[in-house]
N, C-alpha and C positions, 0 to 999 in steps of 0.2 A: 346888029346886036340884040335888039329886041326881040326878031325870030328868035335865035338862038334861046336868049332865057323862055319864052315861054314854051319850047321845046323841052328844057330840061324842066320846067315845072311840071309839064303836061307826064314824062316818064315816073319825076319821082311820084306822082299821084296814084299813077298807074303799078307801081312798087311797091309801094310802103302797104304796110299791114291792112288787111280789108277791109276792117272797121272803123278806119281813121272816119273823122267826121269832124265837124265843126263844135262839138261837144267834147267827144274823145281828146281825154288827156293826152295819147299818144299821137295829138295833132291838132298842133298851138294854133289859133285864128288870132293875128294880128290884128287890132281894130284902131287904130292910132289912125290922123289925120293926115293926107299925103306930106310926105318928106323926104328928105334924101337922107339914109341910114346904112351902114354897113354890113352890108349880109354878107354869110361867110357861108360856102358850101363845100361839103365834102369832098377831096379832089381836084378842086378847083380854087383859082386864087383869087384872094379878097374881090367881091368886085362895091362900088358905090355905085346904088339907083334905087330910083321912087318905088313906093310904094302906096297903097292906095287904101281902104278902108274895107274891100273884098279881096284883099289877097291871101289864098290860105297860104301857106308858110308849112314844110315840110318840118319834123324833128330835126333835121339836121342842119337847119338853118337857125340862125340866133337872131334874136336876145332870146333869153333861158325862157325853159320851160315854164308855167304854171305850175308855181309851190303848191297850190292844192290839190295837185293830181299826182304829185310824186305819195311813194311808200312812205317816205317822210322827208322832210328836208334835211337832217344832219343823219348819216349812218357812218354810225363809229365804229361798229363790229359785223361780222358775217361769219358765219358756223351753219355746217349741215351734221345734223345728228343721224343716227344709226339708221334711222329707220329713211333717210332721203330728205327729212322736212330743213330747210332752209330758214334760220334764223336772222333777222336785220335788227342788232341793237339802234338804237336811235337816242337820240341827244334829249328832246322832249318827247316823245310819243312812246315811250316806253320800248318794249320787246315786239316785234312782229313775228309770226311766224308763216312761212310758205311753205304750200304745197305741191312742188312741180308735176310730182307724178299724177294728179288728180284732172291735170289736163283742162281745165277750167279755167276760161276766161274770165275774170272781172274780180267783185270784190269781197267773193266767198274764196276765194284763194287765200287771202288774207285773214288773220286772226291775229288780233291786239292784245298786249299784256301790260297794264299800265299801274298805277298806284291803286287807282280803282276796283282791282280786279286781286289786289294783293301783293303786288310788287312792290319791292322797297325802295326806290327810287325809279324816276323815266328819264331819265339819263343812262343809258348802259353801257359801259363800255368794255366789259370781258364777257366770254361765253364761253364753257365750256361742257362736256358731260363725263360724268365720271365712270368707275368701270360699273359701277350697278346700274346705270342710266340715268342717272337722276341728270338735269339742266340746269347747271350754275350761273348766274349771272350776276355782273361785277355792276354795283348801281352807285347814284351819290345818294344814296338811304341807305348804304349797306348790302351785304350781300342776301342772294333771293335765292333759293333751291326748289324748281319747278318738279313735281314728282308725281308720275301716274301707276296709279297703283293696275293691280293685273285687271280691275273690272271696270278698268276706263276712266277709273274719278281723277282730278286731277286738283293738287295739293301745292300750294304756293306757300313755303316758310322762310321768314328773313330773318338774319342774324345781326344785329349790331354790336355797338361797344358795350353794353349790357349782357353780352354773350359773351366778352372778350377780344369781340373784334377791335383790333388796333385804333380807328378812326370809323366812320360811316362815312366816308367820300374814299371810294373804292376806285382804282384804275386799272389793276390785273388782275388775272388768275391762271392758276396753271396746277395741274393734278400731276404727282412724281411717279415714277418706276413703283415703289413704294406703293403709291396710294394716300398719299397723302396730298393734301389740296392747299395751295400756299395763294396766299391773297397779296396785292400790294396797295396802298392805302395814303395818303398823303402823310400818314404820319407813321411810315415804316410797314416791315412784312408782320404777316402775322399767318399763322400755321390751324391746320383742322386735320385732327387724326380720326375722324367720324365720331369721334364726343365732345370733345371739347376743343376750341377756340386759344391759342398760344401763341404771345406776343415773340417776334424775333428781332433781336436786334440786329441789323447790320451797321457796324462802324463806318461811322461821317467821317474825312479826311478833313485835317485844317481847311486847305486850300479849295474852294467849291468857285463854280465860276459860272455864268449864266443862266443864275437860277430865276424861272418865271413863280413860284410859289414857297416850296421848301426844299431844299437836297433832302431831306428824309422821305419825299413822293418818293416813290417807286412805280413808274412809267410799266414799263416791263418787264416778264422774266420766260427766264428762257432753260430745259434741264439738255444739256448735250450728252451725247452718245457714253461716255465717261460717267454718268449720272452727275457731274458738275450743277448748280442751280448759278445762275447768270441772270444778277440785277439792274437793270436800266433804269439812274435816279435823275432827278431835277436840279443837275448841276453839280453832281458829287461824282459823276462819273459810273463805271461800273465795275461790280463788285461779284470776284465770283467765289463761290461756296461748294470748297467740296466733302463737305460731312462733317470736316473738324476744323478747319479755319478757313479764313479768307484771302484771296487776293485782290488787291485793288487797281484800276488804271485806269487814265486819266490823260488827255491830251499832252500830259508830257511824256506818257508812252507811247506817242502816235496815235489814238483815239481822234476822232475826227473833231470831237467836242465834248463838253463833262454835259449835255444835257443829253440825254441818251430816251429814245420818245420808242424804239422800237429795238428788238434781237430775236433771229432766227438762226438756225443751225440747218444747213443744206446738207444735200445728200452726200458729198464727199467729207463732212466733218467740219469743213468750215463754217465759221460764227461769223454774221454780219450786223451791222449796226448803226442803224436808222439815228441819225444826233439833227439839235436842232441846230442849225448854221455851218457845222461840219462837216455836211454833206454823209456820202455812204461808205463805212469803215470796216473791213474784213480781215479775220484775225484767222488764222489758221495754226492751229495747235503743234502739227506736225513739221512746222518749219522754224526755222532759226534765221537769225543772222547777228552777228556776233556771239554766238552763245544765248542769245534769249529769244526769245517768240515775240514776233513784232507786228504791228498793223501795216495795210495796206489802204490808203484813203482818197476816195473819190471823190472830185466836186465839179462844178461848173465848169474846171479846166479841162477836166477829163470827159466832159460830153453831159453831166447832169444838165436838168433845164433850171432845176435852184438848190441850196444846198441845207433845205429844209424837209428834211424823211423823216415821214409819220407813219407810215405802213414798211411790212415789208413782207413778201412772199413768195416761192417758189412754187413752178408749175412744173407737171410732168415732164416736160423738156429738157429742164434743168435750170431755164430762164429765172433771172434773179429779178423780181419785180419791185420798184418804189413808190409808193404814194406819197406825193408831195405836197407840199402847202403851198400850194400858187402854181406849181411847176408842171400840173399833169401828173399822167405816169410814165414813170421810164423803166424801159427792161434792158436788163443786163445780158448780155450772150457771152456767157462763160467760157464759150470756147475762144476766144481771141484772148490771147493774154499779156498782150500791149496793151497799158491804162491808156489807148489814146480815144477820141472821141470814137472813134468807131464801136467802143464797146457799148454802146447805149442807142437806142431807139427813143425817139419823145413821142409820147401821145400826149395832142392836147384839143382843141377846139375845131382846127382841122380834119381830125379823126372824130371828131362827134362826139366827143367828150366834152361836152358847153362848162362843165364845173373844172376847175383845175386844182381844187384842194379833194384830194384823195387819200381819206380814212381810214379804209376796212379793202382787201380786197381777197376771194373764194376762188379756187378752179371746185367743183363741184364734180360729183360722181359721174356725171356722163361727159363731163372734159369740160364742162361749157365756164367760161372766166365772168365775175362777177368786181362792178367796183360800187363802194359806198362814197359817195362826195357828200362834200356840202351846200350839193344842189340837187339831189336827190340817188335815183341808183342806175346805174347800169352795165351791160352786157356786154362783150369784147367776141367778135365774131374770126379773129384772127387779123383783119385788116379795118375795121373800123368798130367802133361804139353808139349803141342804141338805149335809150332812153327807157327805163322799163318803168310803169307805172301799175296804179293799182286797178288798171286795166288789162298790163300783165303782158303789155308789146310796146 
């Protein structure tokens, strides 16, 4: 047994990125006093054995990486804009931003946007860019509009309830067919036609149910193909808007659950929906049964690993991806259309995912899959997940 492991230590050494080093974030040194602990390696199942106080420890073995060396420790959001650069909101560190194509190792890749720098809050949890290019970002200071003018200067202005914005603890945003730019805010939406700032109301239903703060947050929003706008609130359920009234629905329309944390609209038209305890709930516009359009909802029964979805995204494939709270990520293969477990894939620790609360997650221009935890960030190579730090492997 012994050969053996130091066999497979001696490869993955000889594997992993060139630069690993005893320094290198992207390759933890264990220093703890011998003991018997649980390492867990990729592919291989749990095994229990010593370790010693020179043992290097590959990324893909656990306990978690060195919070110091990640991009940041909480990434709520990920956006690539026009031009390629790669954005990571983060929970305290403000805005990051990367730059793949510059092919650059280490921590000139990286550039920080923080309160200091003129951001309205380092909590970020929306991004987006609108059609003139400007970079929106959704903060709990209110909203921030990053703006580089033609001769490279670069302009940091934030909006708060002083402006009209509804609240300054911000959690979406989403720019319409239109052009117009809708925020969601713990205390309701609120509207930006490029002048001015416009409170919206959406109507709270009596009956609210698992709410962590107010049913007036507004988690997400989502505009579908129809130009419909689709509200995801804090326990009031979701509420969709299409231009002149609303519709409401609520786990007693099949909804998975009234706290609704995430909604994406996939390429065949269907609406999915990320709830917290409800697991993952898909509404598809184009069908009926009994005469109304109904939900279809997935949980733990149906193959999730928990039934707490905080992200939600699809990849060129068509794969319907979940970021979980606790549960890793799971992807959905659309093409089996029996809800039985086979419709889901778990990625979690074993795939070298050491965090299993997942955030924010990107397929990015050149295909490559990006996830935010909150244990820092990483990359999905098709069959396992790699640690990316601000070393950048």
């Amino acid at each position: 047994m012994k050969s053996i492991f130091l066999l497979i230590i001696t490869l993955l050494l000889f594997t992993s990125c060139a630069r690993h080093n005893e320094t290198s974030p992207a390759f933890s040194v264990l220093k703890e006093k011998a003991h018997r602990s649980e390492i867990t390696l990729v592919g291989l199942p749990k095994m229990n054995m010593p370790y010693s106080e020179n043992l290097f420890v590959s990324p893909i073995f656990f306990p978690p990486l060195d919070p110091s060396f990640q991009v940041s420790q909480y990434i709520r959001r990920i956006f690539q804009d026009k031009d390629g650069n790669i954005w990571f909101g983060t929970q305290d560190d403000g805005v990051c931003r990367y730059k793949p194509s510059t092919n650059i190792a280490g921590p000139k890749s990286f550039v920080y946007f923080t309160t200091k720098d003129g951001l309205g809050g380092n909590a970020v949890r929306g991004i987006l860019q609108d059609r003139n290019g400007n970079i929106w970002f959704a903060t709990d200071g209110g909203v921030s509009r990053y703006k580089k003018s033609a001769d490279g200067t670069v302009s940091i202005s934030n909006f708060t309830t002083e402006d009209g914005l509804s609240d300054n603890d911000v959690w979406s945003i989403l720019e319409d067919k239109k052009g117009t730019i809708w925020f969601g805010t713990k205390a309701g939406v609120c509207r930006y036609d490029g002048q001015f700032f416009t409170r919206f109301q959406i109507p709270i239903p009596d009956a609210t149910s698992n709410t962590r703060f107010t049913p007036r947050l507004v988690w997400s929003i989502c505009e579908d193909r129809q130009g419909n706008l689709w509200f995801g609130t804090d326990g009031a359920g979701v509420s969709k808007y299409d231009g002149t009234s609303f519709t409401h629905y609520s786990d007693q329309d099949g909804l998975g659950d009234n706290n609704v944390l995430s909604i994406m609209e996939d390429k065949t038209g269907k609406l999915w929906f990320g709830t917290w305890g409800g697991g993952l709930s898909c509404y598809n516009p184009s069908s009926t049964i009994n005469g109304s359009r109904s939900f279809t909802t997935f949980t733990t029964k149906q193959g999730l690993s928990i039934n707490d979805i905080w992200s939600l995204y699809e990849d060129h494939s068509g794969n319907i991806w979940s970021g979980t709270l606790g549960g890793g990520a799971c992807r959905f293969n659309p093409n089996i259309s029996k809800p039985d477990k086979n419709v889901f894939t778990i990625f979690n620790k074993q795939d070298g995912l050491s965090n299993l609360h997942v955030q924010s997650m990107l397929e990015d221009q050149s295909g490559q899959l990006w996830f935010g935890t909150s244990g820092g960030l990483f990359r999905f190579d098709g069959n396992t997940f790699s640690n990316f730090t601000k070393e950048g492997c």
